[in-house]
N, C-alpha and C positions, 0 to 999 in steps of 0.2 A: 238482489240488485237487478233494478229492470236493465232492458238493454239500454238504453241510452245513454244512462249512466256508464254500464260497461264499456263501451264504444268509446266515450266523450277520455276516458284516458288515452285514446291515443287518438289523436287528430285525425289524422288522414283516414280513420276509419267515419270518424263522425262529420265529416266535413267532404263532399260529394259524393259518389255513388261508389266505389271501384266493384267492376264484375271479378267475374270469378277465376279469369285469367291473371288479373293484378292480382290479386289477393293469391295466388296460388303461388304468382315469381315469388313474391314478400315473405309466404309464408316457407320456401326453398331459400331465401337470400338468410332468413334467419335460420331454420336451421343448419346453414352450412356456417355461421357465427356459431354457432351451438358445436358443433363438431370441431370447431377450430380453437373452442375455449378450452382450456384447461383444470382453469380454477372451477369446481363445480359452486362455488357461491358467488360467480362471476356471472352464471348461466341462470339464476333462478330469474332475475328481472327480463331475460331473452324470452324465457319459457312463457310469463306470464304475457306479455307480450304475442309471441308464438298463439296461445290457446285464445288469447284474443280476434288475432287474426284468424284460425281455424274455425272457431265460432262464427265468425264474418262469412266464411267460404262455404260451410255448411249450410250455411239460410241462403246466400247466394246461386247454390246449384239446383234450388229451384225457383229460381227466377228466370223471366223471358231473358231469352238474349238479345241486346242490342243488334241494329242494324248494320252498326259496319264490323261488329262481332262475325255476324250471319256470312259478309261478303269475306272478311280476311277468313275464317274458315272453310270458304269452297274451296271444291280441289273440284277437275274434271272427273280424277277416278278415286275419288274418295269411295270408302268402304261400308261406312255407316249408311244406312236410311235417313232419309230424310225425315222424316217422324220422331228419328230420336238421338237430339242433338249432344247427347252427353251420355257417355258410356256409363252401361247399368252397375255397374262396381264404385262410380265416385263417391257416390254418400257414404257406402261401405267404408274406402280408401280412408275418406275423410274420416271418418269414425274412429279408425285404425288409430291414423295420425292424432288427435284428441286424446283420446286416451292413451296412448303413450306420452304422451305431453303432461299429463295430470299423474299421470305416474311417476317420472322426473320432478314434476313440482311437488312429491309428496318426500324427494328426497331417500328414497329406500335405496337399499342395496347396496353392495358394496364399488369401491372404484371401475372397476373392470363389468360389473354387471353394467354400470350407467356408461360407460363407454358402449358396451354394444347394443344398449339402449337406446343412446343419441345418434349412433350409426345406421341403426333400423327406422327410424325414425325420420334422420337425412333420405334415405333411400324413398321408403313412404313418397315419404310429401316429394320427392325429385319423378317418381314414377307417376303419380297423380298432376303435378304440373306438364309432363311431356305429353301424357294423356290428354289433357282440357286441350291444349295447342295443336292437337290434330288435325290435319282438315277432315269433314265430315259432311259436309254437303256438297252434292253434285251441281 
């Protein structure tokens, strides 16, 4: 499936730009749906969903950052360099997040394993969204 097609199922991925701070709340807004679900045949369409948007965040964090990105990101005493707007673990994090997600959609394990599954996973993507949100430039 090229990307377009993957995208074009959910709108707002395929219809304007969102950086990789949208995509990162979005992809925190579901999994904390995901961790509030119960029914695990409730959460497979979240997931898919989910790995949709992750796949979004992934190509995203190497993209330039927008302009008013740049400004709501300065801090006077921000900690990062200037040279490198995005901590070197994201793609990692994202990775992490992904493949937990495709492990969930593959439906293994028993009740209690995909609980702390969807828990590590909530965590993930909630540590990787606080991250992007940082200030980083002076």
């Amino acid at each position: 499936m090229n990307e377009e097609m993957f995208y074009a199922s959910y709108s707002e991925l395929s219809v304007g730009n969102p950086d990789f701070i949208d995509l990162a709340e979005r992809c925190e807004l579901l999994s904390q749906i995901i961790v509030d679900t119960s029914h695990s045949e409730s959460i497979t369409p979240v997931l898919r969903c989910l790995s949709a948007y992750l796949e979004k965040l992934s190509v995203s964090l190497d993209e330039d950052m927008s302009l008013h990105r740049v400004i709501e990101l300065s801090a006077p005493n921000a900690s990062v360099p200037l040279q490198k707007w995005i901590l070197a673990d994201s793609d990692l994090q994202c990775e992490y997040c992904r493949t937990l997600t495709a492990l969930l959609l593959r439906n293994v394990g028993c009740l209690n394993e995909r609980e702390v599954l969807t828990g590590l996973l909530h965590d993930l993507i909630s540590s990787l969204a606080f991250e992007l949100k940082e200030p980083r430039f002076i």
